[in-house]
Structures are given as structure tokens and as C-alpha cells.
C-alpha positions as CSV (number, residue, x, y, z in Angstrom):
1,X,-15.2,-11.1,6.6
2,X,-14.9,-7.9,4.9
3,X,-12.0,-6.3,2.9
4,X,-11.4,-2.5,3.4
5,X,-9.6,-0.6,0.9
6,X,-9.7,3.6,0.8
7,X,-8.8,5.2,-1.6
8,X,-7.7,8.6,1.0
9,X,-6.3,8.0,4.7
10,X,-7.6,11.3,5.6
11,X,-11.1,10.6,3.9
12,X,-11.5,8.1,6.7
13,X,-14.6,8.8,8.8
14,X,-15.2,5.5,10.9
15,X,-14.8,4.6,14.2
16,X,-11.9,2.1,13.2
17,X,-9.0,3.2,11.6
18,X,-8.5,0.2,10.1
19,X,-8.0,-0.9,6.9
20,X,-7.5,-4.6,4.8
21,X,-9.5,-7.4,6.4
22,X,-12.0,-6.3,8.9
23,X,-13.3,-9.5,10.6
24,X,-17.2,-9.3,11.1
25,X,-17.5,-12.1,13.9
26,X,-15.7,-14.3,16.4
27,X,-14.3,-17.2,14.0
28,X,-13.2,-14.6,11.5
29,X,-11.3,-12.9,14.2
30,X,-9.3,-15.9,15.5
31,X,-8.9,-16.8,11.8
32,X,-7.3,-13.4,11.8
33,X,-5.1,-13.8,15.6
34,X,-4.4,-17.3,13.4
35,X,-3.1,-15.8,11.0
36,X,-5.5,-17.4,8.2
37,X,-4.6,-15.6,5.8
38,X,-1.7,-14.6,6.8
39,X,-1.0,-10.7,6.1
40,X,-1.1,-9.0,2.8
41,X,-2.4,-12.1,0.9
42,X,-5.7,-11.1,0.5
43,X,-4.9,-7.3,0.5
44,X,-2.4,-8.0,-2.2
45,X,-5.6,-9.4,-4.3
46,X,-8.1,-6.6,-3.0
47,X,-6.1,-3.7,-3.1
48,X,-5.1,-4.0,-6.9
49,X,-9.2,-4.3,-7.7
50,X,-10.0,-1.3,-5.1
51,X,-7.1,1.4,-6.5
52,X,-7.7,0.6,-10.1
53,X,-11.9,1.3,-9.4
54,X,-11.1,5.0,-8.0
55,X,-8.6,5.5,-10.9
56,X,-11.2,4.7,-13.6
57,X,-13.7,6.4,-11.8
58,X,-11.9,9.5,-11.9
59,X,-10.1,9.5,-15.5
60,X,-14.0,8.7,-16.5
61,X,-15.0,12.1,-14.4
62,X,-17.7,9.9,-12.7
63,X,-17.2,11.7,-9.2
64,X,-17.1,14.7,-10.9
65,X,-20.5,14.1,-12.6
66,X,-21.8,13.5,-9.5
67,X,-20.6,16.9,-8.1
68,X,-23.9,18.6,-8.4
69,X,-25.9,15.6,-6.4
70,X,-27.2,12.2,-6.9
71,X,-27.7,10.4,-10.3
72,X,-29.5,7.3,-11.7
73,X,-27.1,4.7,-13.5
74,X,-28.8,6.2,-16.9
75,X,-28.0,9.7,-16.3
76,X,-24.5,9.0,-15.6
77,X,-23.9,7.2,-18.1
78,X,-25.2,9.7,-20.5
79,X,-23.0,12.3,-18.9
80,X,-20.1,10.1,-19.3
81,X,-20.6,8.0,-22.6
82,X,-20.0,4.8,-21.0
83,X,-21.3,1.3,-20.9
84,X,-24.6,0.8,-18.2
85,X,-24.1,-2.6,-17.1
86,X,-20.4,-2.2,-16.4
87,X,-20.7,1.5,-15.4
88,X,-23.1,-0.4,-12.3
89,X,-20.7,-2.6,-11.5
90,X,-18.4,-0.1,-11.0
91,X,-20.6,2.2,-8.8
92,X,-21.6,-0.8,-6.8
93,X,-17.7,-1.4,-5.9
94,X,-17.6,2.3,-4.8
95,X,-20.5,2.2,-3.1
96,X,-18.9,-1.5,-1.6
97,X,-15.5,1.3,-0.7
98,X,-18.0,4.2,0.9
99,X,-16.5,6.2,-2.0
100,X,-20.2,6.5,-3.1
101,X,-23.6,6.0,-1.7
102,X,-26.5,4.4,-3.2
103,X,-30.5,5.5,-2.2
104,X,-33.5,5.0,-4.1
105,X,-31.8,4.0,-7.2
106,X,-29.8,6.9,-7.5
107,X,-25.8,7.0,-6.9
108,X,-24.1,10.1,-5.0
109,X,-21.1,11.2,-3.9
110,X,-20.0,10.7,-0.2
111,X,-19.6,13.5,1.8
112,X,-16.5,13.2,3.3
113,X,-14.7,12.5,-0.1
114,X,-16.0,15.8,-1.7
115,X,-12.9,17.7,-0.7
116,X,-10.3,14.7,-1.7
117,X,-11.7,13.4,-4.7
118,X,-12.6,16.3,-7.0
119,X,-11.0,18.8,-9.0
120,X,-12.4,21.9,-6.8
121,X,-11.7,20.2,-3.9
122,X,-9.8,21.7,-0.8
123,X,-7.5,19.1,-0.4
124,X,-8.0,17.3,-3.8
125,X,-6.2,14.4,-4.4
126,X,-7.5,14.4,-8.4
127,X,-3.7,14.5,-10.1
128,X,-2.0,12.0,-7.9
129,X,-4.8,9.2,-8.5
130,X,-4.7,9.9,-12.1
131,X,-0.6,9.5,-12.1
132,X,-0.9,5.9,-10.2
133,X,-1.7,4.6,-14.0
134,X,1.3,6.1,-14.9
135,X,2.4,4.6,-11.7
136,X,1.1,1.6,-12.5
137,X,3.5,1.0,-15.7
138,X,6.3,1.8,-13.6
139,X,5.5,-1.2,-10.8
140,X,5.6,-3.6,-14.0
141,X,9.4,-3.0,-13.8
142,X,9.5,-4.0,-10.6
143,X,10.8,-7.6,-11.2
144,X,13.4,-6.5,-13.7
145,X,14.6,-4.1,-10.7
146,X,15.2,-6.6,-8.5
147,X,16.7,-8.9,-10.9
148,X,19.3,-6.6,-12.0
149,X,19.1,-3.3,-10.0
150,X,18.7,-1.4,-13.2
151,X,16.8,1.5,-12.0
152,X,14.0,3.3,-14.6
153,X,15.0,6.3,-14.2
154,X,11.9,7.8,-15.3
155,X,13.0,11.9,-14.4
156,X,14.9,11.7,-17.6
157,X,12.8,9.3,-19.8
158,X,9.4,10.7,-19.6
159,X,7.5,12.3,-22.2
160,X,6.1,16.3,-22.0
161,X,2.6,14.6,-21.7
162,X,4.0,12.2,-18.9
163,X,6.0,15.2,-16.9
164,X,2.7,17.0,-16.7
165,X,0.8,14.5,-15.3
166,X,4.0,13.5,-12.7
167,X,4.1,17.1,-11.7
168,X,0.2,17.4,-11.0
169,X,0.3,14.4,-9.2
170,X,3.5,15.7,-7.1
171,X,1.3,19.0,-6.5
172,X,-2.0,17.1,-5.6
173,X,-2.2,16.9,-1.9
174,X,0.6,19.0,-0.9
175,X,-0.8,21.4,0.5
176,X,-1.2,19.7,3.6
177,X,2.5,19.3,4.3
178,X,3.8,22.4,2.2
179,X,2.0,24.5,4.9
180,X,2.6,22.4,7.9
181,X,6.7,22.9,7.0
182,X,6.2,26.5,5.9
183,X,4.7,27.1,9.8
184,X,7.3,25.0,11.3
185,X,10.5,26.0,9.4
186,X,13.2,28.0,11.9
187,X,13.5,30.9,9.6
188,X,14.0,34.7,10.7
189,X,11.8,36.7,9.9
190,X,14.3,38.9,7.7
191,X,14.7,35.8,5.5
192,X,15.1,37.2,1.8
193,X,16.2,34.2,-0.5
194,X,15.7,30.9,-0.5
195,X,17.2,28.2,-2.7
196,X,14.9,24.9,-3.1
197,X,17.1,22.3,-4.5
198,X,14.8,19.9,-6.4
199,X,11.9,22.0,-5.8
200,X,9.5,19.8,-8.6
201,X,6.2,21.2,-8.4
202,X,7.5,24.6,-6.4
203,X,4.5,24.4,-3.9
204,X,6.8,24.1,-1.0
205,X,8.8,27.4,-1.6
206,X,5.6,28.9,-2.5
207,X,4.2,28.3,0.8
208,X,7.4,29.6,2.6
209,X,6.8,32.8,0.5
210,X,3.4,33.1,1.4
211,X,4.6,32.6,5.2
212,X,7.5,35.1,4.4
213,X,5.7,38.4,2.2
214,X,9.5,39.7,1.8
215,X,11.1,36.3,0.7
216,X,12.1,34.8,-2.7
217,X,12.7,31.6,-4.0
218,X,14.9,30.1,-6.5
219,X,13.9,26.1,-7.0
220,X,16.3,24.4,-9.1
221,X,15.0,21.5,-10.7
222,X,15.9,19.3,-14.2
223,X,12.9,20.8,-15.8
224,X,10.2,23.8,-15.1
225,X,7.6,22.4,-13.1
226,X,5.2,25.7,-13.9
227,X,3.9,24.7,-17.4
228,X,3.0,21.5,-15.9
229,X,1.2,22.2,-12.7
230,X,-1.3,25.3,-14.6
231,X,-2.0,23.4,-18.1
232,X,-5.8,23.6,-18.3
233,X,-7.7,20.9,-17.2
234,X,-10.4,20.2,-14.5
235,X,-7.6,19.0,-12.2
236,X,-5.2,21.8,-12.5
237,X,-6.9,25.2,-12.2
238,X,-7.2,24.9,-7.9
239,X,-2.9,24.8,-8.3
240,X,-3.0,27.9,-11.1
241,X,-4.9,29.7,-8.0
242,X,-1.9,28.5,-5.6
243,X,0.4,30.0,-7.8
244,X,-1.1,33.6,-8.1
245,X,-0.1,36.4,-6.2
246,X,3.5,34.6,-5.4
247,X,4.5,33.3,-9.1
248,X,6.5,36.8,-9.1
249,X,8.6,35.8,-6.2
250,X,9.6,31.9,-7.1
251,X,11.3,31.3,-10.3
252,X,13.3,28.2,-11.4
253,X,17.3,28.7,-12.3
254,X,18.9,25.3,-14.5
């Protein structure tokens, strides 16, 4: 019996879409129709192990060192100043996720998470896996919530370093549906302004701009999402090229 965590649904390229426990033979699968373990107990144990992995992996630019092609343990390492013995471990459990792949000694990305898991790529999910750890200290509330329904409220108790991250993990993989509502939206095509009431990141209006040359936006939102989503950094220069060429027609009112 096999636990199957990924870190992408839409990196998935198996023949099952399956994910959790994956039985491997005929007890395990009446274990399974048993219900032995019943569901989410050993997901609840797994999952925890598997998201953490991909978010160290990534805030340690491992899958970005291994952009260019396959490494030995050494040379990443090297690249990344970290520890070898527990730097293997961790490629193991990615290799264990099919986040990596391991051949002749030497580690390398997979190829269907290129496009999800780095900076550069197309439909890069970079920002929001490094905002799960800010995530992460959010779930620990989760208790006190249900204790006392005293909400976090973390929109007006984050830092400026915290709001950057937020927003670049609100922009990462929005592409996707920020186009899909752009091309689906009943809008004439005379449509001139547009007001995006909590518009956060702003890549939804900007995609309705792009869809609409002769359209402008106005988001209104608690703070400016622009400074946030094109501060430098590895995983924000693909949303600073989402930005140009429509900045001029999307600004955000108080």
C-alpha cells in the first residue's frame, strides 16, 4: 500500500487520477472497501510530510537548481549550501512524490512539473507554495477558531513582507481561471469601464482588458496589490510581464 500526495492536480500525468492511499494488491484493496483505515487518517499523517517537502524544496530553490538538467546530490548541494545527507532524504521523498527523478545517481526534475513548479514556468505555481508556510501559521489557529469563532483576520494584520508574499501567492496560478472568465464573461464588446470590487492581485481585470483592447478597470481593494505582485524576485518577474502593456488601463481607487 502506497500513499499518493501531489503537490499540483494539473501536474498529474497517470492513468489514475487518484490520490491518498493507492492500494497495490487484493488485501490492501478490501482493507480499503473495509474501510481499514478509514478515510483521511493516514492522509491526515502523509499529507502534512508531502506539502511541507515541496515547500522546502522550493524556498531552498532546489527545483530551480535543477532547471538546467540533472544533478548529483554533491552539486546540489553546493548550488544550494545545504546539508548532503538530509538534502538526500529530501530528494528521495520527491523522487517517492514523482516530483523528481532519480538515474544513475543523478537527480532531475520531472517533466511534467517544469511548467508548475518553477519560477519561469507557464503555469507556475512558485508564490502560492511558498505562501502555504505563511499558510501554515494561520492553520495553527485553527483550534482557537473553533473554540471561540474569533476569526484572524489576517487582511488587516499582516506585515508589508507578509502582503507580498499573500499577493504573489493569490497571482500564482491564476492565469488559468483569469482567462477562462475573461473568455466566458457576457460583456459587449463596447464595454469601456469596469469596476473589480476586491480585485487583490488585479490579474482578473487585467485579463478582461486584454480580452477587451478598449476597456478599463478600476479594482478597489484595502491595499495596492501592484508593489506586491512585481517586487523582484525569481518568482515574480513572469507576473511583472502579465502586467505590461495593460498596467496603463487598470489602476486601483481606495
Amino acid at each position: 500500500m502506497r500513499s499518493v500526495a501531489r503537490p499540483c492536480p494539473f501536474a498529474c500525468e497517470s492513468e489514475s487520477d487518484e490520490t491518498g492511499v493507492i492500494p497495490e494488491n487484493l488485501p490492501e484493496r478490501l482493507a480499503l472497501w473495509c474501510g481499514i483505515p478509514p478515510p483521511g487518517i493516514v492522509e491526515s499523517w502523509l499529507g502534512i510530510m508531502a506539502s511541507r517537502a515541496v515547500l522546502v524544496a522550493t524556498k531552498l530553490d532546489i527545483f530551480e537548481t535543477l532547471a538546467a538538467g540533472p544533478l548529483t546530490v554533491q552539486e546540489i548541494v553546493d548550488t544550494c549550501a545545504t546539508h548532503r545527507r538530509a538534502t538526500e532524504q529530501l530528494l528521495n521523498a520527491l523522487v517517492g512524490m514523482g516530483c523528481l527523478q532519480l538515474k544513475g545517481g543523478r537527480y532531475a526534475l520531472a517533466r511534467r512539473m517544469r511548467a508548475w513548479i518553477l519560477a519561469e514556468g507557464k503555469y507556475s505555481f512558485r508564490g502560492q507554495i511558498l505562501l502555504h508556510e505563511l499558510e501554515w501559521k494561520w492553520w495553527e489557529h485553527c483550534e482557537d477558531y473553533v473554540r471561540t469563532g474569533q476569526p484572524l483576520r489576517v487582511h488587516q494584520t499582516m506585515t508589508d513582507e507578509e502582503w507580498g508574499l499573500y499577493q504573489r501567492g493569490m497571482r500564482s496560478g491564476s492565469a488559468f481561471p483569469a482567462n477562462w472568465v475573461a473568455r466566458n464573461l457576457p460583456l459587449p464588446k463596447t464595454a469601456r469601464t469596469m469596476l473589480d470590487i476586491g480585485g487583490s492581485h488585479g490579474f482578473f481585470s487585467v485579463a478582461i482588458c486584454r480580452r477587451y483592447p478598449t476597456s478599463r478597470s478600476r479594482s478597489a481593494a484595502a491595499r495596492a496589490p501592484a508593489a506586491a505582485v512585481t517586487r523582484k524576485g525569481p518568482e515574480s518577474s513572469r507576473a511583472r510581464t502579465d502586467y505590461d502593456g495593460t498596467t496603463h488601463r487598470w489602476r486601483v481607487v481606495p
